[in-house]
C-alpha positions as CSV (number, residue, x, y, z in Angstrom):
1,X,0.0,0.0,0.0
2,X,1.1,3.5,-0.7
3,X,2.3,5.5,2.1
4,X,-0.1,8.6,2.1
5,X,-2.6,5.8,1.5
6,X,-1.6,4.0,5.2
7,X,-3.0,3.2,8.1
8,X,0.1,5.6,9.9
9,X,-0.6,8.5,7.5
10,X,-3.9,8.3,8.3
11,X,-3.1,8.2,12.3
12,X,-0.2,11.2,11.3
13,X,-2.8,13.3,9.8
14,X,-6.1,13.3,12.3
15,X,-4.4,12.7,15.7
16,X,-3.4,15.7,17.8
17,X,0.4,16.0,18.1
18,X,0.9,14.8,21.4
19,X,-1.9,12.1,20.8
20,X,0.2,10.6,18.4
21,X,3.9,11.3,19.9
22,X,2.1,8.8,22.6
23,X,1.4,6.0,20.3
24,X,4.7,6.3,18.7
25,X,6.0,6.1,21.9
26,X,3.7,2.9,22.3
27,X,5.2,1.3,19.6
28,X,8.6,1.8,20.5
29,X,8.4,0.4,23.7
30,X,6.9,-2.8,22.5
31,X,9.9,-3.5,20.5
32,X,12.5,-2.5,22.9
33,X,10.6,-4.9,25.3
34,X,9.9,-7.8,22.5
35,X,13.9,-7.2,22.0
36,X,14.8,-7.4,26.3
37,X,11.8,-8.6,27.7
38,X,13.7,-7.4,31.2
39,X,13.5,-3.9,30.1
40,X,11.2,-1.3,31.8
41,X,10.2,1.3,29.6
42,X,7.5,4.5,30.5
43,X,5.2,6.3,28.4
44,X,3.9,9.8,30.4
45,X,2.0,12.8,28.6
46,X,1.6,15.7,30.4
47,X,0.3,19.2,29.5
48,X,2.5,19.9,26.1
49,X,4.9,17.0,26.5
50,X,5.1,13.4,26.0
51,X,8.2,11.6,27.9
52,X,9.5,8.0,26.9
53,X,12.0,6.5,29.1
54,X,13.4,3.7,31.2
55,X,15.6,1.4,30.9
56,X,16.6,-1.4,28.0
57,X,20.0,-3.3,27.0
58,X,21.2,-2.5,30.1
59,X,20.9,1.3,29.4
60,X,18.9,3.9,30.7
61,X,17.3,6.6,28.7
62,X,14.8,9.4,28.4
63,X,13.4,11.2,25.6
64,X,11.1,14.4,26.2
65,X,9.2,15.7,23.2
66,X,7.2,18.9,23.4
67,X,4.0,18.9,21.5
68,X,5.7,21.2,19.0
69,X,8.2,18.5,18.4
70,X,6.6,16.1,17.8
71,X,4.1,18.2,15.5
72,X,7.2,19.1,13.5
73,X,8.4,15.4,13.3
74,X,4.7,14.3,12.4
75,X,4.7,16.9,9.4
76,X,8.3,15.4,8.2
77,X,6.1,12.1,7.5
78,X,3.8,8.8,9.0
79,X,7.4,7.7,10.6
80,X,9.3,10.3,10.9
81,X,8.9,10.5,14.4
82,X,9.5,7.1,14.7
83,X,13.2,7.4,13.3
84,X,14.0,10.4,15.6
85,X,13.2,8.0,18.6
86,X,14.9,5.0,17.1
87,X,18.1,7.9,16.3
88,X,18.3,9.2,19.7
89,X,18.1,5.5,21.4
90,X,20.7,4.6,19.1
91,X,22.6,7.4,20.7
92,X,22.3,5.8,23.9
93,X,23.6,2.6,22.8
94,X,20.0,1.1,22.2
95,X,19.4,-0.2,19.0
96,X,17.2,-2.9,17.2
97,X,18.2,-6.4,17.3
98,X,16.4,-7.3,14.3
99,X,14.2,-6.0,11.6
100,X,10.7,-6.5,12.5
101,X,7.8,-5.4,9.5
102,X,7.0,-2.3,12.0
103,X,11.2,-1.2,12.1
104,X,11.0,-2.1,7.9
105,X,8.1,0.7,7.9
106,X,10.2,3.0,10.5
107,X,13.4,2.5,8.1
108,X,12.5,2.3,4.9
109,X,9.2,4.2,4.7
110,X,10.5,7.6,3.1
111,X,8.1,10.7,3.5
């Protein structure tokens, strides 16, 4: 299926930023937990934020989006936002330890 035609782009488009910056969030954590199931990872959205963190591979992270951010990521494309999260674990020393269909979207999905 095309991408502007997806299920995501669809999700991208009609959720509210900080609605959507949760359920990326969402889908992050249930790799990094398929990946370590001991990992502990939180999702928290507050007034003009959404927060992801925890620990996972024996790291511990946290990523803060404002609403803004997210809404900028969001416009960038469906997975966009996705990739930024994925980046800025990878930063961390987190990273994917295979390619799922949902990471195949994340990566190779271009806007």
């Amino acid at each position: 299926m095309a991408e502007p035609y997806s299920l995501r782009a669809c999700m991208a488009a009609h959720f509210s930023a900080a609605a959507f910056a949760v359920h990326v969030m969402r889908c992050v954590r249930a790799e990094l937990i398929r990946f370590d199931p001991e990992a502990t990872v939180h999702v928290d959205r507050g007034e003009g934020y959404s927060h992801l963190y925890g620990s996972a591979q024996g790291r511990v992270f946290s990523i803060l989006l404002t609403s803004g951010e997210a809404d900028e990521r969001r416009a960038e494309g469906s997975y966009a936002l996705d990739r930024y999260i994925w980046t800025e674990l990878g930063k961390k020393g987190i990273f994917p330890m295979q390619m799922t269909p949902y990471l195949q979207a994340v990566f190779l999905t271009t806007p």
